[in-house]
C-alpha positions, 0 to 999 in steps of 0.5 A: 660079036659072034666069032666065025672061023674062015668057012663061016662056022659059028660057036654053038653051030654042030657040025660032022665029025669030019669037018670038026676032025679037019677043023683041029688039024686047022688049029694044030697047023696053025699053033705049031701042035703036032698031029701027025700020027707018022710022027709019032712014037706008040707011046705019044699016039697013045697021049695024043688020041684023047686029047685030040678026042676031046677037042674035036668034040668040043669042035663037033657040038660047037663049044669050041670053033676054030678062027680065020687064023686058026686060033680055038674059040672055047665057050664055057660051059660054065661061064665065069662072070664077064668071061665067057670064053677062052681063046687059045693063040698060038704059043710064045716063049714068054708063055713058057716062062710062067714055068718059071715061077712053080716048082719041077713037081708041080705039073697041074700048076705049070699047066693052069699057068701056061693056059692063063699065060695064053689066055690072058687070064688070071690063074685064080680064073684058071684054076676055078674051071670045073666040069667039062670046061676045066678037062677040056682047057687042060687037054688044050694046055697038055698039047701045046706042050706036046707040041 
């Protein structure tokens, strides 16, 4: 099944960079991400950017879409057996707890487990991304986090 967000946009379907740039803050809204650049201190602006960067991207050429709940959609670009895609939900504290299991200098691991925690995949899945897929799964983890 095809998934569609609420204005009937479909992955695979390009859009313009103004639909894609109010389908993130769509997603932001909806997973507690914060987006508001007046929020911000120079310094987050300066983190935040590139990732929202990559995401609205992702939205524009239809590699990602954005649900009727406001949950992402991301196609692989290089699909990993059944799997095909990830969906990002909105975080919970359980999520946070896959922290729990990694040492305080272990930054990569604790990310790759966040995202396999909200994705519902394995880490090993998690960890063998590559390419554009794995950059933009990390960007999509770093803001949750930054949330």
């Amino acid at each position: 099944m095809k998934s569609c967000d609420e204005n009937g946009l479909s992955i695979g379907q390009k859009i313009d960079n103004e639909t894609a740039s109010n389908e993130f803050e769509r997603f932001a809204m909806a997973c507690d991400i914060q987006s508001d650049l007046d929020e911000m201190t120079p310094e987050d602006i300066q983190s935040f950017e590139p990732l929202k960067k990559r995401i609205v991207l992702a939205i524009k050429t239809g590699q990602a879409i954005v649900d009727d709940k406001g949950e992402l959609d991301y196609k692989l670009s290089h699909p990993g057996g059944a799997v095909d895609s990830l969906h990002f939900r909105r975080m919970r504290g359980t999520d946070l707890m896959s922290f729990d299991d990694h040492k305080e200098r272990q930054s990569v691991k604790k990310i790759y487990s966040l995202i396999s925690a909200m994705t519902g995949h394995p880490l090993k899945f998690i960890s063998a991304l590559q390419g554009i897929d794995l950059m933009t799964v990390m960007d999509l983890g770093k803001l949750f986090l930054g949330s």
